[in-house]
LOGU-652947 format. One record per residue (C-alpha): residue number from 1; x, y, z. Coordinates in Angstrom, 1 decimal. Example, Ala and Ser with C-alpha at 12.3 -4.5 7.8 and 13.67 -1.06 7.14 Angstrom:
REM residues 2
1:12.3:-4.5:7.8 $
2:13.7:-1.1:7.1 $
This chain:
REM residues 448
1:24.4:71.2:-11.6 $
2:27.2:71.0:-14.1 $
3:27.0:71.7:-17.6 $
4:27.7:69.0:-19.9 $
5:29.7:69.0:-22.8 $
6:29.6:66.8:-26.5 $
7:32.1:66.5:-29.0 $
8:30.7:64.4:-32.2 $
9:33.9:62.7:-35.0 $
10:32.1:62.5:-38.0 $
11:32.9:60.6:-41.1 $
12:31.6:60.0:-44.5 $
13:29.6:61.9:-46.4 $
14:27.3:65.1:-46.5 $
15:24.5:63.4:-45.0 $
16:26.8:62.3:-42.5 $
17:27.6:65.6:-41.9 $
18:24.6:67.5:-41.7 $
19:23.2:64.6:-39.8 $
20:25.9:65.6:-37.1 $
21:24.4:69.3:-37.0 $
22:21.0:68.2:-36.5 $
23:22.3:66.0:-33.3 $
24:24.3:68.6:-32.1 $
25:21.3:71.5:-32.6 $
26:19.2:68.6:-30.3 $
27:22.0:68.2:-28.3 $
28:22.5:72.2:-27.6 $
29:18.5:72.5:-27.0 $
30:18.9:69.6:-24.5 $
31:21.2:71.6:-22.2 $
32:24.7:70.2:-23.8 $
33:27.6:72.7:-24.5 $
34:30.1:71.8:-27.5 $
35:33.5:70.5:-26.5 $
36:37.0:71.3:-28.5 $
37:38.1:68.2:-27.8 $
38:37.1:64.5:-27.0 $
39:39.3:64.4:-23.8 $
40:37.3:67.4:-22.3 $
41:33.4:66.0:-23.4 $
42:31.4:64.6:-21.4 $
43:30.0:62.4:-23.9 $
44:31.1:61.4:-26.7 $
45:29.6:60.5:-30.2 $
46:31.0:59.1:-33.1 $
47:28.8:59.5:-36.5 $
48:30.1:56.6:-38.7 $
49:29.8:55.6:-42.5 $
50:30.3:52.1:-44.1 $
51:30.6:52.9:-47.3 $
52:34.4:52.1:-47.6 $
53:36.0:49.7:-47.0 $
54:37.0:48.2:-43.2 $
55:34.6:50.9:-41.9 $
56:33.4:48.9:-39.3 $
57:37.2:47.7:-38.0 $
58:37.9:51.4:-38.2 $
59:35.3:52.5:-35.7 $
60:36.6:49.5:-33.5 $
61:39.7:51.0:-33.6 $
62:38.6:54.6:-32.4 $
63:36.5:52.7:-29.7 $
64:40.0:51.7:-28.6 $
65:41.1:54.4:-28.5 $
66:38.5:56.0:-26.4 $
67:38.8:53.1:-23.6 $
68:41.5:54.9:-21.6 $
69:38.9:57.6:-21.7 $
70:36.2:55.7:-19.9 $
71:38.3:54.5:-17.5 $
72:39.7:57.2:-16.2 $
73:36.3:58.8:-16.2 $
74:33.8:56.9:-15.9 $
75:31.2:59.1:-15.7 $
76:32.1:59.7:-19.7 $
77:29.3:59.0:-21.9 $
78:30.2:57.3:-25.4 $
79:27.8:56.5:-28.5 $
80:28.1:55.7:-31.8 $
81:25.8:56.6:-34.8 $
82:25.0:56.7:-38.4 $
83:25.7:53.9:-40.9 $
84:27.8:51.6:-39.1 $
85:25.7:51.9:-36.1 $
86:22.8:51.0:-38.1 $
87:24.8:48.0:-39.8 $
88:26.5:46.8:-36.4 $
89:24.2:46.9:-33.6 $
90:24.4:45.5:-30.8 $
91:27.4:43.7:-32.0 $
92:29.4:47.3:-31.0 $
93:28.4:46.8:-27.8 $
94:29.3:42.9:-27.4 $
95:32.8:44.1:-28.9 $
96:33.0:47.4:-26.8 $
97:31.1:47.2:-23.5 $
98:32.5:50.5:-22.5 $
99:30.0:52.0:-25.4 $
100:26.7:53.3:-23.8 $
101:24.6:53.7:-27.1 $
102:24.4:52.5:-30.2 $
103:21.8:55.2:-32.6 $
104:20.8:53.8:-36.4 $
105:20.1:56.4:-39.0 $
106:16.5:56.4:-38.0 $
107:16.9:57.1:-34.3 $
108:19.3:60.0:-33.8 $
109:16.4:62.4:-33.1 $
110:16.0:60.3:-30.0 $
111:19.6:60.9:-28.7 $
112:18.4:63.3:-25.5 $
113:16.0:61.1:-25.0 $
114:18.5:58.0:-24.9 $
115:20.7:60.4:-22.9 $
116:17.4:60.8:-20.4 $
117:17.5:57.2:-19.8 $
118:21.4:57.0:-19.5 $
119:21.2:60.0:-16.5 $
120:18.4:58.8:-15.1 $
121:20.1:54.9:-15.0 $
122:23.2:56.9:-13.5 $
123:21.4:59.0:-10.5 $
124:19.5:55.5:-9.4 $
125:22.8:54.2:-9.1 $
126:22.2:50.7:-11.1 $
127:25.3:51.0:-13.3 $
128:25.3:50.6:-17.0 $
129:22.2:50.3:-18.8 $
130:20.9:46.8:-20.6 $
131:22.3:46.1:-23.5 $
132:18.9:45.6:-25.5 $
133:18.2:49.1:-24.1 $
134:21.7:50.6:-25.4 $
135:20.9:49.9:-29.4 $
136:18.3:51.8:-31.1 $
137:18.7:50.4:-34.9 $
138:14.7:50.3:-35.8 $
139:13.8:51.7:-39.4 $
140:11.2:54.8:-39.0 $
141:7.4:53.1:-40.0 $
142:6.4:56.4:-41.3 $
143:6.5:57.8:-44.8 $
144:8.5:61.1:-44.2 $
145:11.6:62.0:-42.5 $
146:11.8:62.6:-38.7 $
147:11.6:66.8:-38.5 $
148:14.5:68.7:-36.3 $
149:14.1:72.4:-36.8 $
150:16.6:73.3:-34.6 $
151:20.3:72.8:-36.5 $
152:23.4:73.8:-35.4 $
153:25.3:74.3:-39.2 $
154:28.9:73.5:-39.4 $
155:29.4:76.9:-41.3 $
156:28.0:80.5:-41.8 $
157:27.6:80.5:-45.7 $
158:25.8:77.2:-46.7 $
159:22.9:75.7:-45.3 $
160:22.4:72.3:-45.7 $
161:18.9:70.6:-46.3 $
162:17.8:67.3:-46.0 $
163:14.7:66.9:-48.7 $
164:14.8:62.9:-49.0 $
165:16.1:60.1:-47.1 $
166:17.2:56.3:-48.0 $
167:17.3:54.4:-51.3 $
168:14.6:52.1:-52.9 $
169:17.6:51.3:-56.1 $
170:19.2:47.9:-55.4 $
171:23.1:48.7:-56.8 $
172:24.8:45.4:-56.4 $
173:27.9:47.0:-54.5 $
174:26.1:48.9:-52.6 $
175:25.0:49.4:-48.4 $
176:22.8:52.3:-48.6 $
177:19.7:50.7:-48.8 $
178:20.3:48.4:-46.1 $
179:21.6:51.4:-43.5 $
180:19.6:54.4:-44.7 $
181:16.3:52.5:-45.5 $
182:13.7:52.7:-48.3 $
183:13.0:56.2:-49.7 $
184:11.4:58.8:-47.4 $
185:10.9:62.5:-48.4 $
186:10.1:65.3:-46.8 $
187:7.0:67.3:-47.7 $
188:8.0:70.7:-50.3 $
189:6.7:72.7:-47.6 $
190:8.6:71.9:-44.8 $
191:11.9:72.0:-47.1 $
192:10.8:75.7:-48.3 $
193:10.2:76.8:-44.9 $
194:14.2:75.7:-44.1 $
195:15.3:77.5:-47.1 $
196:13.5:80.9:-46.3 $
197:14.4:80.3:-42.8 $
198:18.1:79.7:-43.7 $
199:18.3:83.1:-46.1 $
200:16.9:85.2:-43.3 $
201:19.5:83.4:-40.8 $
202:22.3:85.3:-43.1 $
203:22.7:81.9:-45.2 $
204:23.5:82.3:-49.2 $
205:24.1:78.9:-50.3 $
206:21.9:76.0:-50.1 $
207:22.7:72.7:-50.5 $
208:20.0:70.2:-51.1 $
209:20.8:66.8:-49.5 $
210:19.6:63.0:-50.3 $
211:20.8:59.6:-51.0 $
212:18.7:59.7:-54.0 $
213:18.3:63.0:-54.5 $
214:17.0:63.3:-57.6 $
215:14.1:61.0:-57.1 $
216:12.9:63.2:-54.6 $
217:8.4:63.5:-55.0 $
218:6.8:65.7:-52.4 $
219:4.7:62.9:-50.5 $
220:1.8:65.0:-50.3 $
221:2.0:65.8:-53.9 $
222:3.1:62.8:-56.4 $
223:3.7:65.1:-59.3 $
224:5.6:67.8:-57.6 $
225:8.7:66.5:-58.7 $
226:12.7:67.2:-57.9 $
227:12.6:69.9:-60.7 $
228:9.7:71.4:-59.4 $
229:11.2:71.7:-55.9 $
230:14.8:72.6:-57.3 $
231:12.8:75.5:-59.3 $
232:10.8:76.7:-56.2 $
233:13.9:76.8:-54.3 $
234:15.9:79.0:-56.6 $
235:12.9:81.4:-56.4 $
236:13.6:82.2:-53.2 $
237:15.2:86.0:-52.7 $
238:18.4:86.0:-51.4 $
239:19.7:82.2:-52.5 $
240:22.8:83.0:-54.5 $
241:24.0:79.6:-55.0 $
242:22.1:76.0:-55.1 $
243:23.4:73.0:-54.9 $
244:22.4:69.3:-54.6 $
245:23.8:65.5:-54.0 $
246:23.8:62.6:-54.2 $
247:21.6:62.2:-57.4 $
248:21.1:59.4:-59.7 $
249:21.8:59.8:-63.6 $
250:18.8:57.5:-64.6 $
251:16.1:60.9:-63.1 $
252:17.6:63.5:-65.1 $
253:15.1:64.3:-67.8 $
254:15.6:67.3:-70.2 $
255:13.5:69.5:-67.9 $
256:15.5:69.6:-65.3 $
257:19.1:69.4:-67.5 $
258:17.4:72.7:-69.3 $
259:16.4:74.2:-65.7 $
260:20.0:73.8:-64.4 $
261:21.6:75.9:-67.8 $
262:18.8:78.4:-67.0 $
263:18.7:79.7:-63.5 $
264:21.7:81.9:-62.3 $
265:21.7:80.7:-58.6 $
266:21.4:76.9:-59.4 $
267:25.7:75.7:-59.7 $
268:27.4:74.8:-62.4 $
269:28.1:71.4:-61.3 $
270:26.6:68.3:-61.4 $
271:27.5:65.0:-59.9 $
272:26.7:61.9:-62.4 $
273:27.8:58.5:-60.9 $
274:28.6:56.4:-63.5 $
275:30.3:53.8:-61.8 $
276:31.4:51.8:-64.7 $
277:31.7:52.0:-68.6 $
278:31.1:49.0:-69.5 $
279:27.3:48.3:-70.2 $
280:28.2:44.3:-69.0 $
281:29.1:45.4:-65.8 $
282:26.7:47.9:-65.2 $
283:24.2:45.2:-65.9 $
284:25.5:43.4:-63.6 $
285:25.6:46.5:-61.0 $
286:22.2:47.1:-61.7 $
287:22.7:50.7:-62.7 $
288:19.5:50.9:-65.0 $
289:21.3:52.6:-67.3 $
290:23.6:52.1:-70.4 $
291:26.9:53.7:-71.6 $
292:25.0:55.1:-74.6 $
293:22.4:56.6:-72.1 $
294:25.0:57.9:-70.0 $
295:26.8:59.3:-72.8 $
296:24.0:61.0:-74.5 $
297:23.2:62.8:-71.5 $
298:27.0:63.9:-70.9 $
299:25.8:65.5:-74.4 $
300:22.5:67.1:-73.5 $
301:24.9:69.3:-70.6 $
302:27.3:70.1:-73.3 $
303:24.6:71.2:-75.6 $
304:23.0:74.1:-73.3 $
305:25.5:76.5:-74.3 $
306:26.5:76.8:-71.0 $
307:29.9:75.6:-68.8 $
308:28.4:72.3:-66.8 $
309:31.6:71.1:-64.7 $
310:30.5:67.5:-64.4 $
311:31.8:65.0:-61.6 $
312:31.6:61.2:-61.2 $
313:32.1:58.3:-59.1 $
314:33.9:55.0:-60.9 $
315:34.6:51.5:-59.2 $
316:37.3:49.8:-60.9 $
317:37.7:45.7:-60.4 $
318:34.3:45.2:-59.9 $
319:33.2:41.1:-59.9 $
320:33.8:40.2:-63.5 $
321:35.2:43.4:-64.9 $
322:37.9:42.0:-67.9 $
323:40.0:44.0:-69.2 $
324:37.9:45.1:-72.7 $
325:35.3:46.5:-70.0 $
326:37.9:48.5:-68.3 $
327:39.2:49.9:-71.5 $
328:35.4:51.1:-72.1 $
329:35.6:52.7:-68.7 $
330:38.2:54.7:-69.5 $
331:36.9:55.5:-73.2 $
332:33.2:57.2:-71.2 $
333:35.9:59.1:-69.2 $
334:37.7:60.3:-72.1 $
335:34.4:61.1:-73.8 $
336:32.5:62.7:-70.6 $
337:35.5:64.8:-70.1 $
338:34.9:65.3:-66.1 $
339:36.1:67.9:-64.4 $
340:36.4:66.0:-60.9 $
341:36.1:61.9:-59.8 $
342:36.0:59.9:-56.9 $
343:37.3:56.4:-57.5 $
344:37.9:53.7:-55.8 $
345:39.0:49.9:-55.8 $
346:36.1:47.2:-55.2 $
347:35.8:46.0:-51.8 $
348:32.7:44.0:-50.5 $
349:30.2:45.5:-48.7 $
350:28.4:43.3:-46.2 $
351:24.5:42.9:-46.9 $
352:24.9:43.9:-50.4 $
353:24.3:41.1:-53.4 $
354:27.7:41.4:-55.3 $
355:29.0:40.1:-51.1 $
356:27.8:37.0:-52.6 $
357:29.7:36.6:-55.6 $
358:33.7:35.8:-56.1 $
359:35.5:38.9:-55.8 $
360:37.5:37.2:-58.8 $
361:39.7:40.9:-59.6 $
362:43.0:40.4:-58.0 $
363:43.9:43.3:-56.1 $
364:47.1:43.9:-57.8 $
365:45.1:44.6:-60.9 $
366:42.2:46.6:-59.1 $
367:45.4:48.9:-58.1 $
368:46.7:49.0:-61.5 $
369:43.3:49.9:-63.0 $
370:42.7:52.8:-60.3 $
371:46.1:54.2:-61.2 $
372:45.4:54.0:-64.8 $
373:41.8:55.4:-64.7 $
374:43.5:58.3:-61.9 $
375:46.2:59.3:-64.3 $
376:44.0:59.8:-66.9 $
377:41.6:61.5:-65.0 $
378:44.6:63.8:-63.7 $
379:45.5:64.6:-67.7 $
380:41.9:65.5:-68.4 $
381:41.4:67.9:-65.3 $
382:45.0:70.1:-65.9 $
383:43.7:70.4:-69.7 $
384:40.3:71.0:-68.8 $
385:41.6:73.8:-66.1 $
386:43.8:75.7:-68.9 $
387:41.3:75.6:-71.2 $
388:38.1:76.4:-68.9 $
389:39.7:78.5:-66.3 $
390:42.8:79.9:-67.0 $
391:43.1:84.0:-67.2 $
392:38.9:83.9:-66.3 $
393:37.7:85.8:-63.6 $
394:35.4:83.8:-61.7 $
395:33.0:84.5:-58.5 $
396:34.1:82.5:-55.4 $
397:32.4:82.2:-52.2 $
398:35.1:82.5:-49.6 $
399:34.9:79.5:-47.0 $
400:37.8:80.3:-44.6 $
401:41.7:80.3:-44.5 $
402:44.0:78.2:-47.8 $
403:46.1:75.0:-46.3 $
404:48.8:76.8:-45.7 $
405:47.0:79.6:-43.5 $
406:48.8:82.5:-46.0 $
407:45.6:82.7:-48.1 $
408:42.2:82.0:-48.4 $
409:40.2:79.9:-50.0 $
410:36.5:79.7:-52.0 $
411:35.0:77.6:-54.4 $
412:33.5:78.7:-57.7 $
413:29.5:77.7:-59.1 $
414:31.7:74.9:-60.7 $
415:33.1:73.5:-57.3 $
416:36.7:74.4:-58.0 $
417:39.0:75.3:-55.2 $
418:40.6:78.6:-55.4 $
419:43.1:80.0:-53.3 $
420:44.2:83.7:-53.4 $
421:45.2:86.3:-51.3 $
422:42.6:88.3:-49.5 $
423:41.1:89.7:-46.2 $
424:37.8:88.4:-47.4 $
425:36.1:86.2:-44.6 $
426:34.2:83.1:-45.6 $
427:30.7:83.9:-46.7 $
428:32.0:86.9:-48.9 $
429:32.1:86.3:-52.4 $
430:34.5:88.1:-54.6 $
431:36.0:87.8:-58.2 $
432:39.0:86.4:-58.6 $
433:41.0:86.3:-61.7 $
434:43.0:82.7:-61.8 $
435:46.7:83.7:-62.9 $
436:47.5:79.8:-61.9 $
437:45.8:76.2:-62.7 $
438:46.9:72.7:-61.1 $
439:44.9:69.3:-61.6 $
440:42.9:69.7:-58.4 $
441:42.4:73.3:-57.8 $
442:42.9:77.1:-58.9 $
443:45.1:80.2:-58.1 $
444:44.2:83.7:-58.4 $
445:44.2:87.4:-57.6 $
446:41.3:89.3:-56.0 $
447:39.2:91.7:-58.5 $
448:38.7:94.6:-56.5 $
């Protein structure tokens, strides 16, 4: 009997991707062999996010693109998972009847037994399966997160760890909640076991993944909190670096701002989504926090003494954003002084409340304010990268070969990129002296 093979397009973020090595470890315990390419798989499966904007038109395209596939083979198997799976439904199918399954974010531990049903369909000879039995989109009823021990990780340095699940904030602008579901988190325990597992699988970096991270209880346990997981973790021997996203400004406290400055293996870094500076509109977001909150905790990371590289996301042109509340977005950034940002223009998000409202920001401003807010942000990071990094020598933790294949290239505890010369392989860390800054990354020469 043949062999079959997968090959699994992912998009979005790093729940998207680690989701993708938990289907493919279940897919490689089923029997199923990774494919280099789509044209040579046996099924395929794409892992879709609808966060930005067009997602959904985006994975119609791609289904497009795969017909040819199907009908020259039509033994080819073709699903579609994550967010816009979860958003979508059966509507994929009604749009693209050469798709076989359609998996939500709650259901992708039951791919092989989907792909059970598909084979077993096949043999009987009765064609392609009913379309109510093709879409699997029903929320999990229970209080955790569906376990899947075996993982096939994307890389041989950092080991990524789901601890939490879903959303219970209601963001105006934002999906999650609607495709990821309420909160669900996983007991400390079982996340524990993954880490010590993951250190004695050769794995130094750990990356602690949720959409809410930071909100993260231990459901057997309502006190044991995110710090008091974070903490465990970084007592675990052999975890050189820590890392964790997506968090949530409003759950930092000063414990866990003071347990980040002190522990060696927790990063540098933290991610603080700020999404606006204007206190109207992040009223109106429903951010639960303020600009002067925000702001005074930028301060309590400045005030530990130690280098914090903080990162953010901004929206600019949200539903009623004037001009005097752009202007105070761009007088947090100057303020916060981040070292890295993800913006974007407003779009609408189906599901979400502000899909309700008029999207009253022309576009031509939205664009002006994102070039604005980017060329600013572009000033801050080259002055930030003199100042901070210039003529330092700094630990990086190789992860593979530069752009350009001449060089490789690592990241620092503070997320930078850094490309030097080396015969270092990814998963070695080395010190690197940076002879060379540029707004989004570093060059340097190996310390030997």
């Amino acid at each position: 009997m043949k062999t079959l093979s997968y090959f699994i397009e992912t998009h979005g973020c790093q729940m998207n991707v680690h989701d993708t090595e938990k289907i493919s470890g279940l897919l490689m315990q089923y029997g199923m062999v990774p494919s280099s390419t789509a044209s040579d798989a046996d099924f395929i499966l794409l892992n879709t996010c609808s966060v930005r904007e067009k997602a959904s038109h985006k994975v119609f395209s791609r289904l497009g693109e795969l017909k040819p596939y199907k009908e020259s083979n039509p033994e080819l198997l073709i699903g579609v998972a994550g967010c816009v799976a979860q958003q979508e439904g059966s509507a994929i199918i009604k749009r693209a009847p050469h798709v076989d399954m359609v998996v939500g974010t709650h259901q992708y531990h039951t791919i092989p037994d989907i792909l059970d049903e598909l084979l077993s369909v096949r043999s009987r000879g009765e064609g392609q399966q009913n379309q109510d039995r093709s879409v699997f989109t029903d929320f999990e009823k229970t209080v955790t997160p569906s376990e899947v021990k075996t993982i096939k990780r994307k890389t041989v340095f950092r080991a990524n760890i789901t601890i939490m699940e879903g959303c219970n904030k209601k963001c105006a602008y934002c999906i999650v909640p609607y495709t990821r579901g309420r909160e669900r988190n996983r007991t400390a325990g079982n996340i524990l076991d993954d880490a010590r597992n993951a250190v004695a699988q050769g794995y130094s970096e750990i990356q602690l993944l949720g959409q809410t991270v930071t909100n993260y209880h231990d459901p057997e346990k309502e006190d044991y909190s995110f710090t008091s997981l974070l903490e465990a973790v970084s007592g675990i021997e052999g975890i050189r670096r820590i890392r964790f996203v997506s968090p949530h400004p409003i759950n930092f406290n000063d414990e866990l701002v003071e347990l980040i400055a002190a522990k060696k293996n927790i990063c540098k870094q933290v991610h603080l989504p700020v999404q606006s500076g204007s206190n109207a509109i992040l009223k109106k977001m429903h951010r639960l926090h303020t600009r002067e909150w925000y702001l005074s905790l930028v301060e309590k990371f400045a005030a530990t003494g130690r280098h914090i590289a903080l990162s953010t996301d901004i929206i600019t042109g949200f539903p009623g954003e004037t001009d005097q509340d752009f202007e105070d977005t761009l007088d947090l950034v100057r303020n916060s002084q981040f070292e890295q940002m993800f913006s974007f223009k407003y779009s609408v998000r189906p599901h979400t409340e502000a899909a309700e409202w008029i999207d009253d920001v022309p576009e031509e401003i939205k664009s002006e304010r994102l070039k604005r807010l980017q060329d600013l942000q572009k000033e801050i990071q080259v002055s930030l990268h003199e100042k901070r990094y210039l003529g330092k020598v700094m630990e990086v933790l190789v992860e593979g070969k530069s752009h350009d294949g001449q060089q490789v290239m690592g990241r620092t505890g503070t997320n930078k990129i850094v490309n030097f010369p080396s015969f270092s392989r990814p998963g070695d860390y080395v010190n690197v002296k940076i002879e060379k800054t540029s707004p989004n990354s570093l060059k340097g020469k190996e310390i030997i």
